[in-house]
N, CA, C and O atoms as a GROMACS GRO file, in nm:
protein
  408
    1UNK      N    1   4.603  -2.116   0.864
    1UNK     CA    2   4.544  -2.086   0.992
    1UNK      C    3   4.474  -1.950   0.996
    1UNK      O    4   4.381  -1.932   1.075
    2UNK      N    5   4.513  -1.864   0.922
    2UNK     CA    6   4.456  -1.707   0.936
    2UNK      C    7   4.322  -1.732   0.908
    2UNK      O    8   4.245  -1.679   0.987
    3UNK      N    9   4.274  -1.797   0.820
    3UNK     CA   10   4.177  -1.825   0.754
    3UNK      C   11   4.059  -1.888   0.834
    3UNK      O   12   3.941  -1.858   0.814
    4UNK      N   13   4.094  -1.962   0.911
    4UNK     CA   14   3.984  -1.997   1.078
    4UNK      C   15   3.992  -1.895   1.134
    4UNK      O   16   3.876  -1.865   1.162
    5UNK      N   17   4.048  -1.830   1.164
    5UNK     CA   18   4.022  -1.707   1.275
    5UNK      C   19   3.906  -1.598   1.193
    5UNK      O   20   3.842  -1.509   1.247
    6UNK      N   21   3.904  -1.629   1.082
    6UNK     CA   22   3.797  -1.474   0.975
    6UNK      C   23   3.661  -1.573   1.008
    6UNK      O   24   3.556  -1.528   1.052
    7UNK      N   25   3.683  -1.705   0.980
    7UNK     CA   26   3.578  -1.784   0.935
    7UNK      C   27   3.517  -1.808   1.074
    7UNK      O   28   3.396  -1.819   1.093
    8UNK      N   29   3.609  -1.815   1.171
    8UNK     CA   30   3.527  -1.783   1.297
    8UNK      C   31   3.453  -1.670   1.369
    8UNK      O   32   3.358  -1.685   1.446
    9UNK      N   33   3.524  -1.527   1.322
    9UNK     CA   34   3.431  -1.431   1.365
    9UNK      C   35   3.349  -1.386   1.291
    9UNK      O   36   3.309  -1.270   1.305
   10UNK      N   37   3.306  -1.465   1.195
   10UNK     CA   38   3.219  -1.427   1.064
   10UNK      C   39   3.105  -1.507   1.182
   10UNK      O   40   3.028  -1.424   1.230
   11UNK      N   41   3.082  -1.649   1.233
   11UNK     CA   42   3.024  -1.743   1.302
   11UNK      C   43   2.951  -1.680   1.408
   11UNK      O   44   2.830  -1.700   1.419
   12UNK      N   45   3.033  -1.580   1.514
   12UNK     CA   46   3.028  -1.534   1.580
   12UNK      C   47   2.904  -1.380   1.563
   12UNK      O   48   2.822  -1.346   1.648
   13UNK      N   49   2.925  -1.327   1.455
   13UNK     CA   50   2.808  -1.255   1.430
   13UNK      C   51   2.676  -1.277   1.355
   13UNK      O   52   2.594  -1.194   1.315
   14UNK      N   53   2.676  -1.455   1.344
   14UNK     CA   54   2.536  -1.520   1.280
   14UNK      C   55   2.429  -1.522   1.391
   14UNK      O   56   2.312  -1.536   1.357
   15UNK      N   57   2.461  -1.507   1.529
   15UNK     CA   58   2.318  -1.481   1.610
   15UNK      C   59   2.270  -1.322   1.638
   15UNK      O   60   2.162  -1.272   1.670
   16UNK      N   61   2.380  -1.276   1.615
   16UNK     CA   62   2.365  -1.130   1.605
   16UNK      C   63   2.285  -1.053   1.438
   16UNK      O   64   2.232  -0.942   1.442
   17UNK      N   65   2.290  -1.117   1.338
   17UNK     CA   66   2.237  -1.090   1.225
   17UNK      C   67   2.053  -1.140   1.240
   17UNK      O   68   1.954  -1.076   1.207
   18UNK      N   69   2.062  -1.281   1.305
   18UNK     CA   70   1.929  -1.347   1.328
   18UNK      C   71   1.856  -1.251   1.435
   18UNK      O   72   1.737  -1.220   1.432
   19UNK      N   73   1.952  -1.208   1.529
   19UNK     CA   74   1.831  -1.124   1.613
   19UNK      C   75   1.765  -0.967   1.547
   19UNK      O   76   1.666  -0.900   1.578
   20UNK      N   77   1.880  -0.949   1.434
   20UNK     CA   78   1.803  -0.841   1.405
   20UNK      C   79   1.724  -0.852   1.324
   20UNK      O   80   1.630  -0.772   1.330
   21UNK      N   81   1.725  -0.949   1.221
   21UNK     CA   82   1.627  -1.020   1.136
   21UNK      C   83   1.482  -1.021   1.180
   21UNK      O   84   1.385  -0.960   1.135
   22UNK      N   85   1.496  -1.119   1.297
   22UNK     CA   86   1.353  -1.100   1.395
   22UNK      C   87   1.303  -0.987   1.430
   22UNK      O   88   1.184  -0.965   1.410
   23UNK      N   89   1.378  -0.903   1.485
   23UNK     CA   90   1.332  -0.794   1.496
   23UNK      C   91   1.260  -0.665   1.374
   23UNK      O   92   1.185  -0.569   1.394
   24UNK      N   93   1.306  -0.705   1.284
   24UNK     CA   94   1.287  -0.638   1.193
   24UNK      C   95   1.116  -0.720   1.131
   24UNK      O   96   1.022  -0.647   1.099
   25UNK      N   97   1.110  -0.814   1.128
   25UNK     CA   98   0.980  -0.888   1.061
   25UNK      C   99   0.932  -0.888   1.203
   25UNK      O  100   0.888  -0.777   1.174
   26UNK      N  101   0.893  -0.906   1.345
   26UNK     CA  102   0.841  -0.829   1.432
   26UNK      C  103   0.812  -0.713   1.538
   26UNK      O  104   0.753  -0.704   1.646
   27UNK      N  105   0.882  -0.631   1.455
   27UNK     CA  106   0.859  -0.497   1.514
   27UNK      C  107   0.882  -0.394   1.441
   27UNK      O  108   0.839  -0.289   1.490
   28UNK      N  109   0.959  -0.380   1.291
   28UNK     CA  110   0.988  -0.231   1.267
   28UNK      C  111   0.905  -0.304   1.120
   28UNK      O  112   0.802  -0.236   1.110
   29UNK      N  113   0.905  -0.390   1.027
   29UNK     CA  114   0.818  -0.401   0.941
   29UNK      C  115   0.699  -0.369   0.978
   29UNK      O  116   0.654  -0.265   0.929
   30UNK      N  117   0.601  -0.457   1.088
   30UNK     CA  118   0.468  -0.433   1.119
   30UNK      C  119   0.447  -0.234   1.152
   30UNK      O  120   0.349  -0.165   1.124
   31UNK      N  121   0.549  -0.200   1.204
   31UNK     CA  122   0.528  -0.040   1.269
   31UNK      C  123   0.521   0.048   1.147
   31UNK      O  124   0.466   0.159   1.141
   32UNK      N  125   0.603  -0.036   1.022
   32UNK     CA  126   0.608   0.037   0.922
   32UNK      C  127   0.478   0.045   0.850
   32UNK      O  128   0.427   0.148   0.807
   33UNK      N  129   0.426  -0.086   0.839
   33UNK     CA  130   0.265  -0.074   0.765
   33UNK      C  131   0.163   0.011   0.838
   33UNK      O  132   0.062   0.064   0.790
   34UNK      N  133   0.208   0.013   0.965
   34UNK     CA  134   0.057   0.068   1.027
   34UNK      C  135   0.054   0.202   1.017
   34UNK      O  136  -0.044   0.277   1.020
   35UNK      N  137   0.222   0.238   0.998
   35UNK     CA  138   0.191   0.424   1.007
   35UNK      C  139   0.184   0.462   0.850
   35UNK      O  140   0.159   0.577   0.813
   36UNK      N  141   0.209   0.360   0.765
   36UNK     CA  142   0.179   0.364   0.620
   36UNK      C  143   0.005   0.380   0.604
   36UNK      O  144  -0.061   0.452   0.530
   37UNK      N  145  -0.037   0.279   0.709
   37UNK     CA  146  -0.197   0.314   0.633
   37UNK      C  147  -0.277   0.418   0.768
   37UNK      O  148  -0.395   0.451   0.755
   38UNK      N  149  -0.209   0.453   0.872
   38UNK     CA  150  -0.237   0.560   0.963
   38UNK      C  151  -0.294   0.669   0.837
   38UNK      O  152  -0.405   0.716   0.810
   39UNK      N  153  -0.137   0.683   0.768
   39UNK     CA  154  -0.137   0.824   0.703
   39UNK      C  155  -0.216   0.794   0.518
   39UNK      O  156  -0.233   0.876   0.427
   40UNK      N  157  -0.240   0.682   0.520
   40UNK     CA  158  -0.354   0.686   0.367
   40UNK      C  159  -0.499   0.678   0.450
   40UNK      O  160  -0.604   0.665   0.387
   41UNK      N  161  -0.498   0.686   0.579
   41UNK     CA  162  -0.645   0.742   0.639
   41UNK      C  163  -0.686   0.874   0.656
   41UNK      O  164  -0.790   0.935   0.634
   42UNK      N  165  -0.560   0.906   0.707
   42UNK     CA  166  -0.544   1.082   0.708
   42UNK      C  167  -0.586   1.148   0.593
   42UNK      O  168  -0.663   1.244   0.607
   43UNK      N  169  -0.540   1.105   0.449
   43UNK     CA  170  -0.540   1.138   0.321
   43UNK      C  171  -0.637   1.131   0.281
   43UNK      O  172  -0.668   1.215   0.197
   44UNK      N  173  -0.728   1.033   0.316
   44UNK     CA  174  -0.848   0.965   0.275
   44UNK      C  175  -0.965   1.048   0.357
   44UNK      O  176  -1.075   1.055   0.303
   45UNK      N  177  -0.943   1.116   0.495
   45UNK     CA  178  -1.033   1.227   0.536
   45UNK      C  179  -1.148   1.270   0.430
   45UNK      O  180  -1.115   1.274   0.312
   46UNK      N  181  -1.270   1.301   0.464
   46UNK     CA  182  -1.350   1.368   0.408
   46UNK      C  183  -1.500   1.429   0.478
   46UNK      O  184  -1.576   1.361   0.547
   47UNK      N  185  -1.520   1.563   0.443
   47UNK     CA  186  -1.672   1.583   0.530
   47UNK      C  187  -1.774   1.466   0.569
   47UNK      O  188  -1.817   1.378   0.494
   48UNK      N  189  -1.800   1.485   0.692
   48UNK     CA  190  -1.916   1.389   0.745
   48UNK      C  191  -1.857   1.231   0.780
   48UNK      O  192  -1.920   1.126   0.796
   49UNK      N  193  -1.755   1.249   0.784
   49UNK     CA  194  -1.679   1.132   0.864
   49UNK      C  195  -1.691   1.154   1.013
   49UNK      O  196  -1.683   1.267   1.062
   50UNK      N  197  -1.710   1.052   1.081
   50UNK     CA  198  -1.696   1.062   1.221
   50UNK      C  199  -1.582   0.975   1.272
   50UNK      O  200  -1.548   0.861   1.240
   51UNK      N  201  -1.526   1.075   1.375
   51UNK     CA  202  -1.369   1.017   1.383
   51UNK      C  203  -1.389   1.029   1.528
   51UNK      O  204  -1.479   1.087   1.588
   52UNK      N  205  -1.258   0.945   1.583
   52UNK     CA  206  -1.174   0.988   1.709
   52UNK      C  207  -1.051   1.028   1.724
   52UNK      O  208  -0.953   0.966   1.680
   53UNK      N  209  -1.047   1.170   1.809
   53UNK     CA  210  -0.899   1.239   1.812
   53UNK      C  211  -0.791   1.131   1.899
   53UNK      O  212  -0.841   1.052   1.978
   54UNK      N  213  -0.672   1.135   1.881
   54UNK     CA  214  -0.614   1.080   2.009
   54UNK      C  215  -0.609   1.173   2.120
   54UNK      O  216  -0.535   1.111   2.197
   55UNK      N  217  -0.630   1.250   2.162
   55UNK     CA  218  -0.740   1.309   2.283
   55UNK      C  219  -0.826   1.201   2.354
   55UNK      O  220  -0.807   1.178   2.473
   56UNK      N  221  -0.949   1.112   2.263
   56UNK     CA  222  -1.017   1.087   2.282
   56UNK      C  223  -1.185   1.148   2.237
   56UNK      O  224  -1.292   1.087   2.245
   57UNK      N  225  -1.162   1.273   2.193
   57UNK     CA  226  -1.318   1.309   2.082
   57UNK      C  227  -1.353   1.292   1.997
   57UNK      O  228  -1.307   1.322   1.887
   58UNK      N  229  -1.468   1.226   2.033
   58UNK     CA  230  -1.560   1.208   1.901
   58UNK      C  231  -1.644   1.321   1.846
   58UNK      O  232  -1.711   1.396   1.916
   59UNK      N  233  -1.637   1.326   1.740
   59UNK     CA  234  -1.728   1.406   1.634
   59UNK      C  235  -1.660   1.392   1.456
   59UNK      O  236  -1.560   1.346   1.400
   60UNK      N  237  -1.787   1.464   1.421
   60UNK     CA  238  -1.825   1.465   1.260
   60UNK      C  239  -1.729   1.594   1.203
   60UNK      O  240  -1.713   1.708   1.248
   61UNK      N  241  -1.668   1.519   1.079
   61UNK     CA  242  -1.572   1.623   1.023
   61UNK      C  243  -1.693   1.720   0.945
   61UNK      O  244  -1.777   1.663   0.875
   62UNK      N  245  -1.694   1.825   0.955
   62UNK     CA  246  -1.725   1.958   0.928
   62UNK      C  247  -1.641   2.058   0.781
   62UNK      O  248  -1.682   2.112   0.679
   63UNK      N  249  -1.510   2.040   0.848
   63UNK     CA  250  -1.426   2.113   0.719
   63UNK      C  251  -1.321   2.061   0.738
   63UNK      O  252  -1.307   2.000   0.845
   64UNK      N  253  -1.179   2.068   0.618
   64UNK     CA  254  -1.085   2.032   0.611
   64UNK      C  255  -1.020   2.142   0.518
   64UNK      O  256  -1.074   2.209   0.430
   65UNK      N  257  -0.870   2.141   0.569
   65UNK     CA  258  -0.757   2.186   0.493
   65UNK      C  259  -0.651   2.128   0.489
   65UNK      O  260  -0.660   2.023   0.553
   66UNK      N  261  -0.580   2.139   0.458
   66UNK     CA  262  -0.419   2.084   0.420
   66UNK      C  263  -0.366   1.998   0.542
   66UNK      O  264  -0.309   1.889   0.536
   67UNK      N  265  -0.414   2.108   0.703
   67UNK     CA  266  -0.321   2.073   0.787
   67UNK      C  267  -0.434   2.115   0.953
   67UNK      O  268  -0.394   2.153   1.064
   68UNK      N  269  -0.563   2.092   0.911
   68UNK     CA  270  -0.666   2.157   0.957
   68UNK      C  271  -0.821   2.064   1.017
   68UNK      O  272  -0.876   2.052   0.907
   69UNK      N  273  -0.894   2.013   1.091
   69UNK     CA  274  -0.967   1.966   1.044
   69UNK      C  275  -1.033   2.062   1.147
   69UNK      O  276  -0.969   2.109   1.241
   70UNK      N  277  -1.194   2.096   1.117
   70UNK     CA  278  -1.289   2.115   1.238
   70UNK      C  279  -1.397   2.001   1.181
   70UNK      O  280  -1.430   1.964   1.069
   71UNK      N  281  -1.447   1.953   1.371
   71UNK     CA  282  -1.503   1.884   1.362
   71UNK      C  283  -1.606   1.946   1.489
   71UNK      O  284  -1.592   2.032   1.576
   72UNK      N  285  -1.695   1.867   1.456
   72UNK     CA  286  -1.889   1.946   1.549
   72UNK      C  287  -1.882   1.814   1.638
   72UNK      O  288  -1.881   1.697   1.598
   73UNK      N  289  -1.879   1.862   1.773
   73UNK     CA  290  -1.824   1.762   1.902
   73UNK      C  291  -1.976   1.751   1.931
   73UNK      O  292  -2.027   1.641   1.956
   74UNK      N  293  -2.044   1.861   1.929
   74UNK     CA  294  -2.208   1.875   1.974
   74UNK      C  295  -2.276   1.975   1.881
   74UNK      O  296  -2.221   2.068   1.820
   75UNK      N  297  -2.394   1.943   1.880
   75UNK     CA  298  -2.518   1.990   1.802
   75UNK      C  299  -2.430   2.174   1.808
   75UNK      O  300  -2.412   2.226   1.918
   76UNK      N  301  -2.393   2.238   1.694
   76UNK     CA  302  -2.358   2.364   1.732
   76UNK      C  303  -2.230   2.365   1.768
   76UNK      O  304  -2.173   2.473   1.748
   77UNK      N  305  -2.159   2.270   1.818
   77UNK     CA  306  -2.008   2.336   1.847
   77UNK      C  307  -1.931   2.261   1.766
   77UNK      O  308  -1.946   2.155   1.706
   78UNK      N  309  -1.834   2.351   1.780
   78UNK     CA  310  -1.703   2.309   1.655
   78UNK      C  311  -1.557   2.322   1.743
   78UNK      O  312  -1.540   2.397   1.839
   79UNK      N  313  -1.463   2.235   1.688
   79UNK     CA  314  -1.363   2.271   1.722
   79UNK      C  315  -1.303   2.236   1.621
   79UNK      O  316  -1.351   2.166   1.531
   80UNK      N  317  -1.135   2.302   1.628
   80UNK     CA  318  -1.038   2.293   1.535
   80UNK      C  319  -0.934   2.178   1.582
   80UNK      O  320  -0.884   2.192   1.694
   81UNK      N  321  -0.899   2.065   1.506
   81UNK     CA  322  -0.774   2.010   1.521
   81UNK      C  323  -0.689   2.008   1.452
   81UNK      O  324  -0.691   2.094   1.364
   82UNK      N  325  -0.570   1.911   1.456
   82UNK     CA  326  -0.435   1.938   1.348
   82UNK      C  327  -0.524   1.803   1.313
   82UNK      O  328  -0.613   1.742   1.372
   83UNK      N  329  -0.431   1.783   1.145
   83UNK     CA  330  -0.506   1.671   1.110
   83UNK      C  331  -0.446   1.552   1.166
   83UNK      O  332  -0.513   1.455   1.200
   84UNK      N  333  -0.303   1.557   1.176
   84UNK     CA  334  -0.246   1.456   1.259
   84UNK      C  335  -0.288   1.415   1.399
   84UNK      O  336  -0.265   1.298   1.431
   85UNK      N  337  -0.354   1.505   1.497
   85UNK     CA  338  -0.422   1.456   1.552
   85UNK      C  339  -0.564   1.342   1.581
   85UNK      O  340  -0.604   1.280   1.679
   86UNK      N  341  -0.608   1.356   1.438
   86UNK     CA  342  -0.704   1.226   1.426
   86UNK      C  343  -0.624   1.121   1.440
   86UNK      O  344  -0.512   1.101   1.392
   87UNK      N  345  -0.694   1.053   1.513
   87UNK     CA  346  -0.621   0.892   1.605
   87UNK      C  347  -0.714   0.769   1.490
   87UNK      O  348  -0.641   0.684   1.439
   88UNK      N  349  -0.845   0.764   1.457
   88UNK     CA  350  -0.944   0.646   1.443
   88UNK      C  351  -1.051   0.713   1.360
   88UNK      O  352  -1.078   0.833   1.362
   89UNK      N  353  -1.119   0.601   1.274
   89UNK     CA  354  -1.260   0.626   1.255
   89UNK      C  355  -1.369   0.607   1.375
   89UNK      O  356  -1.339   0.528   1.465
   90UNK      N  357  -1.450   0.651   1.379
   90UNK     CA  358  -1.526   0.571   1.459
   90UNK      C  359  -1.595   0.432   1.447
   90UNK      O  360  -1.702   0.426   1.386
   91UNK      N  361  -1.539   0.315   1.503
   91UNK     CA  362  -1.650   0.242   1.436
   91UNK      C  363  -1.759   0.204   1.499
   91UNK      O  364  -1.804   0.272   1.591
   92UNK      N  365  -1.827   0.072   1.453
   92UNK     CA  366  -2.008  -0.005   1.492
   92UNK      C  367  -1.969   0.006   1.643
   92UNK      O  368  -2.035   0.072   1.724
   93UNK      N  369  -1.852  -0.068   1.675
   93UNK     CA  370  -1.842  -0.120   1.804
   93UNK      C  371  -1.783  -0.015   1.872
   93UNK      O  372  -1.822  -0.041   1.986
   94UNK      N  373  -1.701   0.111   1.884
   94UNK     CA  374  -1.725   0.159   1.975
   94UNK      C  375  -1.848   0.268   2.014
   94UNK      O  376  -1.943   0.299   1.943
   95UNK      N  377  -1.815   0.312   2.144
   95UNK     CA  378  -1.967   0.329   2.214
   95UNK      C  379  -1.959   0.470   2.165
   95UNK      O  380  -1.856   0.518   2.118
   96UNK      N  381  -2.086   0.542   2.179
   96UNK     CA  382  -2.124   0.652   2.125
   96UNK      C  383  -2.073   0.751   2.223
   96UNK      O  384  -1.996   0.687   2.296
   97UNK      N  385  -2.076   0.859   2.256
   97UNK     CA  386  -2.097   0.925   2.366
   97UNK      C  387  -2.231   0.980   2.370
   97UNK      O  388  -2.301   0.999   2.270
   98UNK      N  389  -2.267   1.008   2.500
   98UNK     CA  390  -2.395   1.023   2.523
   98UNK      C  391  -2.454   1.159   2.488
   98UNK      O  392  -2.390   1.265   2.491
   99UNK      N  393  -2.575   1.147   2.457
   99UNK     CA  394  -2.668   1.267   2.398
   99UNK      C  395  -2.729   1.328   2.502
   99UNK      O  396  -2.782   1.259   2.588
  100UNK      N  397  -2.731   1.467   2.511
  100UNK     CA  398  -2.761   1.539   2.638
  100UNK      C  399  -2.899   1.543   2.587
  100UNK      O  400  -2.934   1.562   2.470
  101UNK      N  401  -2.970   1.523   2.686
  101UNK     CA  402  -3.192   1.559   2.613
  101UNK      C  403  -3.170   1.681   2.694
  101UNK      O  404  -3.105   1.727   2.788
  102UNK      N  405  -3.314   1.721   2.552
  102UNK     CA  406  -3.322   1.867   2.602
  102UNK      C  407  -3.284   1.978   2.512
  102UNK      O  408  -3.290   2.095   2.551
   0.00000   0.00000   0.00000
């Protein structure tokens, strides 16, 4: 008889193993690839890339260091970010920001 009582609470933690299972192949595997290739984008940085900060700014990388990027937001200006702050490349489809004439 001892032997049903193990074999039963062994039973008892088979929906508890399955939910973490799931969870793991939809939500912490997928989270794991994306900040895996987040950071071989980061790495992959180079002058004259045009990015978006998670801020939200767009502009052209300018210079880089270790832990550094400046990027030219407008004709003449520069600013400094962390590099972890780059969020995106820019791509085809999103919209430009607009060009001041003049």
């Amino acid at each position: 008889m001892p032997s049903a009582g193990a074999g039963s609470s062994f039973v008892s933690f088979i929906p508890l193993i399955l939910i973490f299972v799931v969870f793991y192949f939809l939500l912490i595997r997928p989270q794991q690839k994306q900040a895996k290739e987040h950071q071989q984008f980061l790495n992959d940085l180079k002058s004259g890339n045009k990015v978006i900060t998670k801020g939200g700014i767009h502009g052209t990388i300018t210079g880089l260091t270790e832990t550094v990027v400046t990027l030219e937001i407008a004709q003449d200006v520069r600013v400094k970010v962390s590099r972890s702050a780059i969020a995106s490349p820019e791509s085809a489809n999103t919209p430009a920001p607009a060009k001041a004439k003049g």
